[in-house]
Structure formats: C-alpha cells, structure tokens
N, CA, C and O atoms as a DFTB+ gen file, in Angstrom:
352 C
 N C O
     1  1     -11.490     -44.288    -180.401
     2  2     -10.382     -44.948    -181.082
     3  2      -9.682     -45.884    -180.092
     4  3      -9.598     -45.471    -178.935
     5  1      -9.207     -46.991    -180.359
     6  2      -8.866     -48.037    -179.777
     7  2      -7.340     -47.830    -179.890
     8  3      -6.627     -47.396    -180.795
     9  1      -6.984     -48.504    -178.099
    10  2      -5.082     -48.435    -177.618
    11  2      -4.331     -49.649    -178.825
    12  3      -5.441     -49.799    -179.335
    13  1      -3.919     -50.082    -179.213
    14  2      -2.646     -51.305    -179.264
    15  2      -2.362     -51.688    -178.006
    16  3      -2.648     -50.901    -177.104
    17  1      -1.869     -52.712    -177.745
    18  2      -1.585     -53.606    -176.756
    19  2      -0.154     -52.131    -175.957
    20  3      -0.392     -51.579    -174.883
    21  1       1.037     -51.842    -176.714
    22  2       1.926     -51.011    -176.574
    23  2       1.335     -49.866    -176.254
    24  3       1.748     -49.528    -175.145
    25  1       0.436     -48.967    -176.754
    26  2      -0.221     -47.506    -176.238
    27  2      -1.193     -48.161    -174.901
    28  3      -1.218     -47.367    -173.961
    29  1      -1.695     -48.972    -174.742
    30  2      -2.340     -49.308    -173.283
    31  2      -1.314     -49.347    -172.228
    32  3      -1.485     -48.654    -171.225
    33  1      -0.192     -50.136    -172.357
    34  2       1.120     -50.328    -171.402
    35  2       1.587     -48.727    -171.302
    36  3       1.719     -48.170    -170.213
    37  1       1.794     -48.136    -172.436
    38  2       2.109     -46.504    -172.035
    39  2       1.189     -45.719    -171.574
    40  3       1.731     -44.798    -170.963
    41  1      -0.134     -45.620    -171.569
    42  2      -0.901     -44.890    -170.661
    43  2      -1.155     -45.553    -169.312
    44  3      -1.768     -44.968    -168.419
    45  1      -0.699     -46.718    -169.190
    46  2      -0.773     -46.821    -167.825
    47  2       0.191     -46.338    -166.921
    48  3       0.092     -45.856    -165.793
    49  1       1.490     -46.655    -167.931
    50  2       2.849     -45.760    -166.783
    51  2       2.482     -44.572    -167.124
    52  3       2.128     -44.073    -166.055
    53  1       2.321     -43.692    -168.055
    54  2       1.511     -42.063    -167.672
    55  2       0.748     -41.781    -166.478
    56  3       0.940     -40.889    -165.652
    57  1       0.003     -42.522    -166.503
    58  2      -1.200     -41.848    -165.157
    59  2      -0.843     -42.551    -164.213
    60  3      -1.299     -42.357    -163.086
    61  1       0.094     -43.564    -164.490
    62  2       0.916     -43.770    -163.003
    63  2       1.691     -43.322    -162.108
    64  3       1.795     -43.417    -160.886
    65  1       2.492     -42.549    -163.378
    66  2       3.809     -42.012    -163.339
    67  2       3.911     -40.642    -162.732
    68  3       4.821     -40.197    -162.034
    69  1       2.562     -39.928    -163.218
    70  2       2.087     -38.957    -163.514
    71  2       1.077     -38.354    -162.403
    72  3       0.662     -37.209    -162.224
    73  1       0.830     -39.656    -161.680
    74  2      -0.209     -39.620    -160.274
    75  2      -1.474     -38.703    -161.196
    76  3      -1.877     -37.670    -160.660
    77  1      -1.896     -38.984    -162.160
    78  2      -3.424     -38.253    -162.761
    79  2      -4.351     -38.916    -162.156
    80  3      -4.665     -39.997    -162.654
    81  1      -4.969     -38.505    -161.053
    82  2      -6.220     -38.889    -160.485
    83  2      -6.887     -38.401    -161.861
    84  3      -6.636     -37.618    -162.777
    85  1      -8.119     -39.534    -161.389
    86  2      -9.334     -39.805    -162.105
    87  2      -8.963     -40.491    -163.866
    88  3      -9.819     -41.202    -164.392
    89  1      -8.054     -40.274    -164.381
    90  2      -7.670     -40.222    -165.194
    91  2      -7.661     -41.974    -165.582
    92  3      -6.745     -42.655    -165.119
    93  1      -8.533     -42.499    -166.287
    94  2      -8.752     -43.847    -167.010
    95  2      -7.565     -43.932    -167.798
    96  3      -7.593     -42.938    -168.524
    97  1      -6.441     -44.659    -168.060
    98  2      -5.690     -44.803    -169.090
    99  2      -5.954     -45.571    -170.112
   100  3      -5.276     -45.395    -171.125
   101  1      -6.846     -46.461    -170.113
   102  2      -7.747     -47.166    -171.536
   103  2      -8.663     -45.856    -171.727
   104  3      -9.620     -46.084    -172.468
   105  1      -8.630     -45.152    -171.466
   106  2      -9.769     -44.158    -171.649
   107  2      -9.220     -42.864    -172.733
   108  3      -9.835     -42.031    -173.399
   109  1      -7.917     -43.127    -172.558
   110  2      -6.807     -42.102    -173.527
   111  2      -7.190     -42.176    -174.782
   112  3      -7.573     -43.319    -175.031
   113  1      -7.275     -41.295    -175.899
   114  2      -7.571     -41.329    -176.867
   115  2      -6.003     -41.400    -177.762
   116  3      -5.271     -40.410    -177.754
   117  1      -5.730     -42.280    -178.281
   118  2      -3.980     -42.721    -178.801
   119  2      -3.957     -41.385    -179.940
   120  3      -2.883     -40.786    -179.877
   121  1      -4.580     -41.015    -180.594
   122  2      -4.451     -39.575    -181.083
   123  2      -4.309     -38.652    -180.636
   124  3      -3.412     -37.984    -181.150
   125  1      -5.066     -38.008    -179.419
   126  2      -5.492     -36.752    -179.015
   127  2      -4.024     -36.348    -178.279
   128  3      -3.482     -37.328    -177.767
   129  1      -3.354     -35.187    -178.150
   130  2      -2.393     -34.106    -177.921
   131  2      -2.378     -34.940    -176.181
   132  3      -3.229     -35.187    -175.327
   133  1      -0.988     -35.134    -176.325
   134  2      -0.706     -34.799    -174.482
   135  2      -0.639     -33.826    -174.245
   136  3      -1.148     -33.718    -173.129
   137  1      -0.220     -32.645    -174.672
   138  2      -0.034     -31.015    -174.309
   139  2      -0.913     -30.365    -174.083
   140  3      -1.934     -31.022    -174.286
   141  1      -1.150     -29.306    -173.731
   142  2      -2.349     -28.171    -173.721
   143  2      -3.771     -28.821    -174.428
   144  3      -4.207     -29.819    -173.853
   145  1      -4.119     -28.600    -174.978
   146  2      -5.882     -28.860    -175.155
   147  2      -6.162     -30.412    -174.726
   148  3      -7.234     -30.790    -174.255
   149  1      -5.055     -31.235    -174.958
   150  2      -5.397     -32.868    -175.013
   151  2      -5.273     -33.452    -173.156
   152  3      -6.261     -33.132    -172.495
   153  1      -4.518     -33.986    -172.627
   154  2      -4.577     -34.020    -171.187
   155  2      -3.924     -33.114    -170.510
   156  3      -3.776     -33.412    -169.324
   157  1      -3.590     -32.361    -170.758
   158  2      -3.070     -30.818    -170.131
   159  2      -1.872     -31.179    -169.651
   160  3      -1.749     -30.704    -168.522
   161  1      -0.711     -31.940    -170.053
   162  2       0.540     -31.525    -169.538
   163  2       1.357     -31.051    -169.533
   164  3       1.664     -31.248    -170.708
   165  1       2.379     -30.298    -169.027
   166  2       3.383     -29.896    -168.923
   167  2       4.576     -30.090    -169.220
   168  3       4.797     -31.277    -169.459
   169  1       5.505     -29.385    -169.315
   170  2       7.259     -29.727    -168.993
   171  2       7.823     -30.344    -167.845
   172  3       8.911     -30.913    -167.753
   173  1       6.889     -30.148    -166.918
   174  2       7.765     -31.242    -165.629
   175  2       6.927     -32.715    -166.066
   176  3       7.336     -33.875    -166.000
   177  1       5.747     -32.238    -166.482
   178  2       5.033     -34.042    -166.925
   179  2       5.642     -34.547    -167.857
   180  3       5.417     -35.733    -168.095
   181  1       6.662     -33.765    -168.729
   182  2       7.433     -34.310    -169.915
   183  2       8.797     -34.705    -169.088
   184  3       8.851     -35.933    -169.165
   185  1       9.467     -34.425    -168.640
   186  2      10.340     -34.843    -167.640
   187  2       9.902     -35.962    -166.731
   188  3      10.672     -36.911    -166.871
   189  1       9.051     -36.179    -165.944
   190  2       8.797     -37.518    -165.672
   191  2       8.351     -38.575    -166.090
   192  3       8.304     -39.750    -165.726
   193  1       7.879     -37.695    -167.295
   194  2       7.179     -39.438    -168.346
   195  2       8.688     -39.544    -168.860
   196  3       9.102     -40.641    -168.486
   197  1       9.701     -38.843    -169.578
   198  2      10.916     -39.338    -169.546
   199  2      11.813     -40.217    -169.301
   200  3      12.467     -40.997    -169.995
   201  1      11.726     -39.902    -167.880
   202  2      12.431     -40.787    -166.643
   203  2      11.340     -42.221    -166.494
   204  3      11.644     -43.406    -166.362
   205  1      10.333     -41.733    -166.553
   206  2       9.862     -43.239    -166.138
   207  2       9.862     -44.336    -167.965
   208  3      10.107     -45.503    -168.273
   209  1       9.526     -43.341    -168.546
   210  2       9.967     -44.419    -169.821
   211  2      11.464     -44.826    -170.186
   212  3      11.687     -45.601    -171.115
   213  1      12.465     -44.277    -169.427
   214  2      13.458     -44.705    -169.691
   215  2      13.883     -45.756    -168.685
   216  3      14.590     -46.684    -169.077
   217  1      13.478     -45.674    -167.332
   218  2      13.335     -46.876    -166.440
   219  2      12.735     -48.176    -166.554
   220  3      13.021     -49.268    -166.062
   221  1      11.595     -47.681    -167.529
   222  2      10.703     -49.106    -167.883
   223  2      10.827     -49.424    -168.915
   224  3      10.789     -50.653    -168.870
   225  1      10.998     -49.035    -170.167
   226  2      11.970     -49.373    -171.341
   227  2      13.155     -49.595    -171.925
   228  3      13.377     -50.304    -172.906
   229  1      14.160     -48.758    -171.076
   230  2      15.158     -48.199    -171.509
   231  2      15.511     -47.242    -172.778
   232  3      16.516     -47.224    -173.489
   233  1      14.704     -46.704    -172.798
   234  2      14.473     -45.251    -174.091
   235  2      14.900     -44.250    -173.738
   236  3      14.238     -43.434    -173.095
   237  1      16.007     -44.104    -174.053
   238  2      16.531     -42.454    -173.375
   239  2      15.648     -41.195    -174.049
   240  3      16.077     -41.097    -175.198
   241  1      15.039     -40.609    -173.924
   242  2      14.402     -39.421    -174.314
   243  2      14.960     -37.711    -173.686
   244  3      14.753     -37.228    -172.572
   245  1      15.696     -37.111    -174.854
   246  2      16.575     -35.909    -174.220
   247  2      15.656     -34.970    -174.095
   248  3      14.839     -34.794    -175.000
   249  1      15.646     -34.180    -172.892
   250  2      15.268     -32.623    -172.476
   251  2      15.212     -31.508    -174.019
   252  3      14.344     -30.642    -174.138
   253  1      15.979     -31.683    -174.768
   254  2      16.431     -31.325    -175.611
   255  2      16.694     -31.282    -177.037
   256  3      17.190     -30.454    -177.801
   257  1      16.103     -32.674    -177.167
   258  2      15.791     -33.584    -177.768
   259  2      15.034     -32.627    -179.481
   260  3      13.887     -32.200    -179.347
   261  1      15.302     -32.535    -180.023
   262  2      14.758     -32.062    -181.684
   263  2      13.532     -32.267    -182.166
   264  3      12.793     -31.569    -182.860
   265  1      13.392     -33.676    -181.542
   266  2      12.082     -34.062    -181.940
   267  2      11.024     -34.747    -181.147
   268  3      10.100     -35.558    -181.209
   269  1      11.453     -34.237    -180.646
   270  2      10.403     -34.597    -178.768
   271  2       9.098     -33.564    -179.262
   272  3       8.185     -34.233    -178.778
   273  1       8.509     -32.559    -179.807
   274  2       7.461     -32.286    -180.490
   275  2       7.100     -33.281    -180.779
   276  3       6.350     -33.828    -179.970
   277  1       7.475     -34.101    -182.199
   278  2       6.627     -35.002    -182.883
   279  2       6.321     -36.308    -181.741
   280  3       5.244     -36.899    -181.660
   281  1       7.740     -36.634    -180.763
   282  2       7.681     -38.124    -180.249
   283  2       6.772     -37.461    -179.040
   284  3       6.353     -38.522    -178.578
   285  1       6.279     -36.619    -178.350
   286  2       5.545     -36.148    -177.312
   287  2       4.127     -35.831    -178.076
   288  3       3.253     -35.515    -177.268
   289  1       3.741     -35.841    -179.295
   290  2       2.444     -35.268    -179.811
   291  2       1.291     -35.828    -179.125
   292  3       0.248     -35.282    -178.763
   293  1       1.874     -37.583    -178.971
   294  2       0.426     -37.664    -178.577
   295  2       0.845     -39.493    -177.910
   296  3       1.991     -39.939    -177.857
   297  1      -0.373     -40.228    -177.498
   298  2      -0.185     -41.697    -177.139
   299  2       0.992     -42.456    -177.915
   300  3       2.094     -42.950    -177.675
   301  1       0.087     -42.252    -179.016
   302  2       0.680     -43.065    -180.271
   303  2       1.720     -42.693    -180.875
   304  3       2.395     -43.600    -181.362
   305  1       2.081     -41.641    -181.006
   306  2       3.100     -41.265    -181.630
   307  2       4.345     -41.455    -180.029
   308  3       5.042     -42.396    -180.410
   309  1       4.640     -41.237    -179.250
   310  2       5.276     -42.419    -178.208
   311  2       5.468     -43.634    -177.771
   312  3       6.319     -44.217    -177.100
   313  1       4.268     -43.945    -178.419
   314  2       4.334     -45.545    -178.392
   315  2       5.201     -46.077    -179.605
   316  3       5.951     -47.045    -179.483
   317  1       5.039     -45.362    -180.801
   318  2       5.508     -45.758    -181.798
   319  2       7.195     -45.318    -181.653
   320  3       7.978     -46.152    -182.108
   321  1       7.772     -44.097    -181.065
   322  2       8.994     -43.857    -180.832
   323  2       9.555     -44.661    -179.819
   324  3      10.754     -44.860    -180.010
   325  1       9.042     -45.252    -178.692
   326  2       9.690     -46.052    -177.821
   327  2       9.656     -47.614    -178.519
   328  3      10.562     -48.441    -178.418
   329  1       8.754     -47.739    -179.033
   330  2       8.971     -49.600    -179.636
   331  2      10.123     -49.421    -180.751
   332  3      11.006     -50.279    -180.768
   333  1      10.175     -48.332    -181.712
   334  2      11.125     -48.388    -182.723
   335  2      12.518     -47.756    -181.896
   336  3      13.485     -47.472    -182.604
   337  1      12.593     -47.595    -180.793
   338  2      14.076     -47.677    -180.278
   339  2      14.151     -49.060    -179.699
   340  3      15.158     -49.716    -179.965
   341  1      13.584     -49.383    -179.238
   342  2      13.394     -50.802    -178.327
   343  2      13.945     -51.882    -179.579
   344  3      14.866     -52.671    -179.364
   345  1      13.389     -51.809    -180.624
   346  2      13.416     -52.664    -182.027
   347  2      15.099     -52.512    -182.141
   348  3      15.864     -53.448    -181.906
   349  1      15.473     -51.339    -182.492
   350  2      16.843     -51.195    -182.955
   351  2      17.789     -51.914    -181.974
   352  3      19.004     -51.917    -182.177
C-alpha cells in the first residue's frame, strides 16, 4: 500500500525521531498498527513521536489525550490527525 506525500514526511520524522535502525520509512505500511504487532512501539516511542510532531508541525498531542488510540493506530490515521489540526 502506497504513503501520500503527508504519511511519507511522517514516517520519516518516526524513524528519525525514533533512531529505528534499519527501518525504511517508505517501507511503512500507512495501515499497519504502530503498537505491538505493527512496528513494535512503545509509550516512550509515543512520547517522542509527540514531541517531535509537535516541534515539526505544531500539533500538540496530550499524554492523555482520549483519543490518542485512534490518532496513534497507525501511519495514516496520524497523518490524517496532524493535517486536520494543521487545517483548522
């Protein structure tokens, strides 16, 4: 499955951000789970993709946040929550 121009720019600050050796970021599948089965990350990897999307976007994304499930599910579904704050 193919990035959007916006999910390519976000997997690159991921595995940048994120220091994922080996890790292709055109290679991300914009569906597949960032969490457990999909690239295996964590709560501190959710905390620094955070911070770095809020540095390079300006998207505040809370710790705490309600719906950080759905906006963390996956490529795309972040890509799509950071452009529709960016929009507003």
């Amino acid at each position: 499955m193919s990035q959007t121009e916006a999910e390519r720019e976000l997997a690159e600050l991921l595995v940048e951000s994120l220091n994922l050796e080996g890790v292709d970021p055109h290679g991300i599948d914009p569906e597949a789970p960032l969490f457990n089965d999909g690239l295996g990350l964590d709560s501190i990897d959710a905390l620094e993709l955070s911070l770095a999307v809020a540095k390079r976007y300006g998207v505040q994304l809370r710790s705490d946040g309600e719906d950080n499930h759905r906006i963390f599910a996956s490529l795309r579904a972040l890509a799509a929550h950071v452009q529709s704050q960016r929009a507003g």
